[in-house]
C-alpha positions in Angstrom: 0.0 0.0 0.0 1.2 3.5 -0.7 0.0 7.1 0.1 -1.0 8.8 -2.2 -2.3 12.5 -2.6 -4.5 13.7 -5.3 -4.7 17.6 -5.8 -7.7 17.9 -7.9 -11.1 16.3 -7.8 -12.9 17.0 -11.1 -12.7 14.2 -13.8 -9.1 13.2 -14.4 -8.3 13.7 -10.5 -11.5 12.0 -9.5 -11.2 9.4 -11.5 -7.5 9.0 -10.2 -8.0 8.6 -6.7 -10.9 6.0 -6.9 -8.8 4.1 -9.2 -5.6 3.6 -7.1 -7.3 3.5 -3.7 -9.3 0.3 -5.7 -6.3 -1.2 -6.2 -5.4 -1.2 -2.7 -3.8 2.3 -1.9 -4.5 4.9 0.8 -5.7 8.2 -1.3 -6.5 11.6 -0.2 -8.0 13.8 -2.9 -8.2 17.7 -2.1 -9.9 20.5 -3.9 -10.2 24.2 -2.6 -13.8 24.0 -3.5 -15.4 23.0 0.3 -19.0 22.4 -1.3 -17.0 20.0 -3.7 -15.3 18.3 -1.0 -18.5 18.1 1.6 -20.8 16.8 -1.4 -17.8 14.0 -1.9 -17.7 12.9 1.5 -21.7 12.5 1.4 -21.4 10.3 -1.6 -22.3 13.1 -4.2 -20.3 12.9 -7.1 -19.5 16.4 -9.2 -19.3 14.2 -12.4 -21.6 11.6 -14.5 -18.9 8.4 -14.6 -20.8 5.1 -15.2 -19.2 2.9 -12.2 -17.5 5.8 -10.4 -20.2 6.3 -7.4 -20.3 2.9 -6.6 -16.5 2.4 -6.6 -15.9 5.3 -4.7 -18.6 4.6 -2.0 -16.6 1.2 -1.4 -13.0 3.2 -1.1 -14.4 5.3 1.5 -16.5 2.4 3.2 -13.1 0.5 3.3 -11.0 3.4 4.5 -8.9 3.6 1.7 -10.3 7.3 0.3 -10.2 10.1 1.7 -11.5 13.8 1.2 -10.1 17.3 2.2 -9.7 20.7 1.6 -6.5 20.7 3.7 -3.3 20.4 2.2 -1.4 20.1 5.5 -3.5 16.7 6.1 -3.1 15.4 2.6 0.5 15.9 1.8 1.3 14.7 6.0 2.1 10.9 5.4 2.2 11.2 1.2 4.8 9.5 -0.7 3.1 10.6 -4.2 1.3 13.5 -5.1 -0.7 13.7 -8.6 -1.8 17.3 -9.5 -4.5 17.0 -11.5 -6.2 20.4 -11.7 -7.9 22.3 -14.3 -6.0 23.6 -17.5 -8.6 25.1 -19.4 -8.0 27.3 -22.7 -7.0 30.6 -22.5 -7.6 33.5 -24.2 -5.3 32.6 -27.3 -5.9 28.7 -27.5 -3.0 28.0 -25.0 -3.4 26.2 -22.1 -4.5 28.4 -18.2 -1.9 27.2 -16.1 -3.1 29.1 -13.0 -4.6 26.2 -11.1 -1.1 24.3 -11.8 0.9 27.3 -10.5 -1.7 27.5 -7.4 -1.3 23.6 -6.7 2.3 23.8 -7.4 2.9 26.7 -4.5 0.7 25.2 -1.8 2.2 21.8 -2.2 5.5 23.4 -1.8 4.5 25.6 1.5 3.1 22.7 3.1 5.1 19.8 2.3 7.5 18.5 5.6 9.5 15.7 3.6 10.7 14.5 0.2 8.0 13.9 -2.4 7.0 12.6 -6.1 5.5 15.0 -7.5 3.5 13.6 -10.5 1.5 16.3 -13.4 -1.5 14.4 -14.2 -3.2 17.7 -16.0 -2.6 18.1 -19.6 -0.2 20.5 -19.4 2.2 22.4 -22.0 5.4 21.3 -22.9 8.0 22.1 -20.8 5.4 22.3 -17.9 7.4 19.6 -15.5 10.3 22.2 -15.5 8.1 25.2 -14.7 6.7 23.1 -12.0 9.8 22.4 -10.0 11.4 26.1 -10.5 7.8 26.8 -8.2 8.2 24.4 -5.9 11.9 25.7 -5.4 11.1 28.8 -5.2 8.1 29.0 -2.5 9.4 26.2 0.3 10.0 27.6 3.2 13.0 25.4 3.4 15.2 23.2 1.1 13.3 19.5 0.7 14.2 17.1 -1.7 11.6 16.4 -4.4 11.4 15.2 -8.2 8.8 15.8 -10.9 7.2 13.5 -13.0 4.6 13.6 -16.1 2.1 10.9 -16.0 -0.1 11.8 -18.8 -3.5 10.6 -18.6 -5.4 9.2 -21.8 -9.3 8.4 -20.5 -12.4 8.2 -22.5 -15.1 10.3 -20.7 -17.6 7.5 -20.2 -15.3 4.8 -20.0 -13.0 6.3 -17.8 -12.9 3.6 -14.5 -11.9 0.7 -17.6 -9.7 3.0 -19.3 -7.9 3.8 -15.8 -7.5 0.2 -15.1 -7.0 -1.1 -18.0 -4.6 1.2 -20.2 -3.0 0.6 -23.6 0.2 2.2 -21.9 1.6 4.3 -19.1 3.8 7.1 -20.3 5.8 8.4 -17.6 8.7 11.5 -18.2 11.3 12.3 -15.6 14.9 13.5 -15.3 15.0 11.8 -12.5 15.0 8.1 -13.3 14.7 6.6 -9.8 11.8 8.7 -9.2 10.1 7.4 -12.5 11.0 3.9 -11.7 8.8 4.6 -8.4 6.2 5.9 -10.0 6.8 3.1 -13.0 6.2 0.9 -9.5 2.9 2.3 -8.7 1.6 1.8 -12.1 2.4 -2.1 -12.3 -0.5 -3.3 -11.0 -2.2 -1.9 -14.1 0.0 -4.2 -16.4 0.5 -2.1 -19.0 3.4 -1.3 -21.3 5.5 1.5 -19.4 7.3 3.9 -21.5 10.0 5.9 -19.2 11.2 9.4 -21.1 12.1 12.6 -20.7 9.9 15.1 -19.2 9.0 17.5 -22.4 8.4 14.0 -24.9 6.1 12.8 -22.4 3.9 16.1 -21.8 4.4 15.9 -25.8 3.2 12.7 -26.1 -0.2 13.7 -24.6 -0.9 16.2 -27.0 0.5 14.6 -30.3 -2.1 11.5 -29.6 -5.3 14.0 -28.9 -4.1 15.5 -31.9 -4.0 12.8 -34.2 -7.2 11.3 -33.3 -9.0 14.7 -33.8 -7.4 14.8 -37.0 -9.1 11.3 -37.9 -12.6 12.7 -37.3 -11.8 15.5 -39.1 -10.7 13.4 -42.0 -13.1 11.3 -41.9 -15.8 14.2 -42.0 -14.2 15.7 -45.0 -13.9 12.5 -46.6 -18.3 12.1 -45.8 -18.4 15.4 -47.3 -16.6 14.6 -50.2 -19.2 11.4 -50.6 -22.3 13.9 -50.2 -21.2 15.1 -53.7 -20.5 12.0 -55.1 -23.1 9.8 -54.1 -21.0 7.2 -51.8 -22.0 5.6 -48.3 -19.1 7.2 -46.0 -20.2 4.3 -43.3 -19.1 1.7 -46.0 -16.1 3.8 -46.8 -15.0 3.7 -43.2 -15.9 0.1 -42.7 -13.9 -0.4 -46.0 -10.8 1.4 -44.4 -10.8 0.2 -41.3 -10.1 -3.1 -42.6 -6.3 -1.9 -43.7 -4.8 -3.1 -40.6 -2.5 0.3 -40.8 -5.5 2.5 -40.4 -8.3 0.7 -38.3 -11.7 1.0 -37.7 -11.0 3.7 -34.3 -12.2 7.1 -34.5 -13.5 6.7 -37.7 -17.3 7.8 -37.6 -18.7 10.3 -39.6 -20.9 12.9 -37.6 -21.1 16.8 -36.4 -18.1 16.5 -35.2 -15.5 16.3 -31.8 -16.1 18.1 -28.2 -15.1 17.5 -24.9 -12.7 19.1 -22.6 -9.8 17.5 -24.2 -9.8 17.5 -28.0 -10.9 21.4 -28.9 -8.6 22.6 -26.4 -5.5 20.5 -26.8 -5.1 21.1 -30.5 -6.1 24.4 -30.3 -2.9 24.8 -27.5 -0.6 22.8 -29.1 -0.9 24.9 -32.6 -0.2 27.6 -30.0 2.7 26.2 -28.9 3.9 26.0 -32.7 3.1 29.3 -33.5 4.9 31.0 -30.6 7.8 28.9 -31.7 7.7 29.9 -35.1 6.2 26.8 -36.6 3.3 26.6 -39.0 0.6 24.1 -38.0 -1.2 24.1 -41.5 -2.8 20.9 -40.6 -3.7 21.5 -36.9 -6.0 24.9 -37.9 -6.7 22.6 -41.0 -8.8 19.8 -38.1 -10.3 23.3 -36.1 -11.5 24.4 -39.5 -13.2 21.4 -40.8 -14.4 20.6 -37.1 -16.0 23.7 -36.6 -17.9 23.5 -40.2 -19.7 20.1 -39.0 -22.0 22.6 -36.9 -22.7 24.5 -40.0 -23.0 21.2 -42.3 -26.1 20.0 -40.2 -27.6 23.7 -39.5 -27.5 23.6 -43.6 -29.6 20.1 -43.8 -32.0 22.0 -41.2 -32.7 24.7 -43.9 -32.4 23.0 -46.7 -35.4 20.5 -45.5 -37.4 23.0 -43.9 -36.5 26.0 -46.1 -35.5 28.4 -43.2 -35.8 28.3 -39.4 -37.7 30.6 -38.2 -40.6 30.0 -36.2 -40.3 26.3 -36.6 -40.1 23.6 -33.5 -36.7 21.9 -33.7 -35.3 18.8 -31.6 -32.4 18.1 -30.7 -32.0 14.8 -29.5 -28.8 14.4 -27.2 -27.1 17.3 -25.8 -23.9 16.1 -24.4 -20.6 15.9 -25.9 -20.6 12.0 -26.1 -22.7 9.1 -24.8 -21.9 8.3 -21.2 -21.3 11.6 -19.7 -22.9 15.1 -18.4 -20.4 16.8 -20.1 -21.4 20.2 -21.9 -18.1 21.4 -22.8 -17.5 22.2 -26.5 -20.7 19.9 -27.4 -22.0 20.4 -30.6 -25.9 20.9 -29.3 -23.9 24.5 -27.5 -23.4 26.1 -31.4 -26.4 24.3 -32.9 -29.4 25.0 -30.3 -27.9 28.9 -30.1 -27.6 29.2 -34.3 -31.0 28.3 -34.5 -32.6 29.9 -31.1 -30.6 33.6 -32.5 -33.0 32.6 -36.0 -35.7 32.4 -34.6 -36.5 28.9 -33.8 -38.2 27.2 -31.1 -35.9 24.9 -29.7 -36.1 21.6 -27.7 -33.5 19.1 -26.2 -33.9 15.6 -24.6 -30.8 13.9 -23.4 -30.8 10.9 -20.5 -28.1 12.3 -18.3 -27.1 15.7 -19.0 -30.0 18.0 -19.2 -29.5 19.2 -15.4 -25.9 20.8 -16.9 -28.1 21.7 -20.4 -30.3 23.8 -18.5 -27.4 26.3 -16.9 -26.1 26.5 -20.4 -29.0 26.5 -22.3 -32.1 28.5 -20.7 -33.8 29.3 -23.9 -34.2 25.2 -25.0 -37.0 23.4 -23.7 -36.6 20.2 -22.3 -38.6 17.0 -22.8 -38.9 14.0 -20.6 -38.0 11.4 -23.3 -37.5 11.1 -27.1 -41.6 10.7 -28.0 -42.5 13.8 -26.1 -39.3 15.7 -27.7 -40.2 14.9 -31.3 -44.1 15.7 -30.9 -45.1 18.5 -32.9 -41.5 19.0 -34.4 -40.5 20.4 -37.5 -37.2 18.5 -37.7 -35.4 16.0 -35.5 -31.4 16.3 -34.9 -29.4 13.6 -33.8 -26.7 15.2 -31.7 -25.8 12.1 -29.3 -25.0 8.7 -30.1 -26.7 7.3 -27.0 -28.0 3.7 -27.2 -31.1 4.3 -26.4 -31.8 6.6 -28.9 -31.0 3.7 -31.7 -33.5 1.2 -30.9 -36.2 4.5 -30.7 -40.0 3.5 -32.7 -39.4 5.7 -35.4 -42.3 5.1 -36.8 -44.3 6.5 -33.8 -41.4 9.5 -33.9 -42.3 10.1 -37.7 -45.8 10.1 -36.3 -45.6 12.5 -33.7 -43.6 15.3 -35.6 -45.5 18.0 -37.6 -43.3 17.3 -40.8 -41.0 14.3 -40.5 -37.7 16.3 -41.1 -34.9 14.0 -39.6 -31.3 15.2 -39.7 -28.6 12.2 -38.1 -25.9 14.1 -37.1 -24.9 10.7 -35.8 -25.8 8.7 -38.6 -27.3 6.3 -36.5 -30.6 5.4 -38.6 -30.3 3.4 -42.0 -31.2 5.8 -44.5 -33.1 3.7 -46.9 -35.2 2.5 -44.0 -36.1 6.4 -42.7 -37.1 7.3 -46.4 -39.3 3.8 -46.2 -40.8 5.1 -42.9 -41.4 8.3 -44.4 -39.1 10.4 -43.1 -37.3 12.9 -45.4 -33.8 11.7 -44.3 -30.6 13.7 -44.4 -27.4 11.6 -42.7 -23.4 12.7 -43.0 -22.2 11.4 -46.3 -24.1 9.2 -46.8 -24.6 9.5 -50.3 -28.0 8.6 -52.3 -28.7 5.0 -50.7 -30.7 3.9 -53.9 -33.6 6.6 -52.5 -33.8 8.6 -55.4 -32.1 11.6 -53.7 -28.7 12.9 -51.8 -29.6 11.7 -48.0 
């Protein structure tokens, strides 16, 4: 068993501390936020996470998790401390480092022996060294301590497997024996363990986001490209995926990537290339394309209904992704203000996050389920590939709207089969589908 400290309780820290007090650890997790903390201790999580309540409940039952605002009491027996704060965009596209500077100068006031001191937050390159000039700099005496990156890489939704189950752990250090500790920690996981420098592995984190953003960016161009010309992007994908040097991951057509991670990591990392006199052509090349998915689908909307305004439209799904609450960068954001600013009457259903919708959202009503969104519709959007929505009666949908205007965002319904129903049908690249007409 070690001790561990987690500074930093929203997803990545969260999800952190449950994870290695299940495997056996003592864990406190702080947070400067006291209602954050005093819900945590109740059993209230801050965050949707199928599994995470459940797992946490049975940490704290077993004395293994811990909460606090304190950092006197969480750093007093720690061996490790993850900081896993908050780096959201700034003002330019890089990445706000204040929460890491603010975690980086209390651990150092308050810290009475030699720690690890691991960066779980997606931080910039270069970050690690910033970290420990900090710590230097604000202890009230000299204690050893050494800095590692530990970059995390989990799937909002799937977070608890992801955690425990990894495809690798990427760990950066100058100081070896340190990342051989932390490499320690880690082996329960049994995962490959890459040891590097610091700056490759705070690099590695960003280069991976990157490249899978640039797949769904590619692969929405490419379902653009098969609008025009009459192909079934679906089969295009499944035929590509095939290529064992390509695959079948984050190849899915739709309106488009969100999240807390994606927008915000390549949007900092072409930062980081700019200010160092690089030229990220294909970087603002993925922003670009991922931005026009909004527009692509707001274009089907008019195009079936011949303008907006005053028309009911649905959007079905308002989260990011299945499996979470998450609002940030979701597509239903652009989409339900576009057509609210036009005029619009809009309504949203979504099976976990409407509570966080409503904040963001006051002007969209919300529905109780998918039949009571789509009655009396104008047009239907699929914004959320939730797997409930795929087994929906779309029949009794069709029959419930005012005119049977369905645009998948998701491309979750088989075209030929909505045109059959009735439906006029208008999927991402999905071509003509042998129904007479550009779907």
């Amino acid at each position: 068993m070690k001790n561990i400290t987690v500074v930093g309780v929203g997803y990545v820290g969260l999800v952190t501390a449950v994870c290695f007090a299940d495997l056996g650890n003592r864990v406190v997790a702080l947070d400067i936020n006291e209602e954050r903390i005093e819900n945590l201790k109740k059993g209230i999580m801050p965050i949707y996470e199928p599994g995470l309540a459940e797992v946490a409940a049975r940490n704290v039952k077993a004395k293994r998790l811990f909460f606090t605002t304190s950092y006197k009491e969480a750093l007093a027996d720690a061996e490790f401390v993850f900081i896993a704060v908050g780096t959201p965009e700034g003002v330019d596209g890089e990445a706000d480092l204040q929460y890491v500077r603010m975690a980086a100068e209390s651990i150092a006031q308050n810290m009475d022996h030699p720690l690890i001191i691991i960066n779980k937050s997606t931080v910039p390159v270069g970050t690690g060294d910033w970290v420990a000039d900090i710590v230097r700099q604000n202890q009230p005496e000299p204690i050893d301590f050494s800095v590692v990156s530990c970059p995390e890489f989990l799937r909002e939704g799937s977070a608890l497997s992801d955690f425990l189950n990894p495809d690798r752990t990427v760990l950066g250090s100058e100081d070896l024996e340190a990342a051989e500790r932390v490499a320690q920690l880690h082996l329960p996981l049994r995962a490959p363990i890459m040891v590097t420098d610091l700056r490759t592995a705070e690099m590695i984190k960003y280069a991976s986001n990157a490249f899978l953003a640039t797949r769904i960016s590619f692969i929405n161009e490419i379902a653009n490209i098969c609008e025009a010309l009459g192909a079934d992007v679906k089969e295009v994908a499944r035929g590509m995926g095939y290529d064992k040097r390509i695959g079948h991951h984050f190849l899915e057509a739709g309106v488009g990537y969100g999240g807390s991670c994606f927008p915000k990591d390549v949007k900092a990392l072409a930062y980081m290339a700019q200010v160092h006199g690089k030229h990220p052509q294909l970087l603002h090349a993925v922003m670009e394309i991922n931005a026009y998915q909004r527009k692509h689908v707001i274009l089907k909307v008019h195009e079936l209904l011949d303008g907006v305004k005053d028309k009911t439209i649905a959007l079905l799904g308002l989260a990011f992704k299945q499996d979470t609450d998450d609002m940030r960068e979701a597509p239903s954001l652009t989409i339900a203000e576009y057509l609210h600013e036009r005029g619009a009457h809009v309504r949203g259903y979504d099976p976990v996050a409407m509570e966080v919708a409503k904040r963001l959202m006051p002007y969209v009503e919300m529905c109780g389920d998918a039949y009571e969104l789509a009655t009396g519709a104008d047009a239907l959007i699929t914004l959320t590939p939730w797997n409930e929505f795929k087994q929906l009666d779309m029949e009794r949908i069709k029959s419930l709207m005012r005119t049977p205007a369905l645009v998948d965002g998701r491309n979750l319904y088989d075209p030929a089969l909505m045109h059959r129903i009735g439906f006029a049908y208008r999927g991402i690249g999905r071509g003509y589908n042998g129904a007479g007409e550009k779907a």
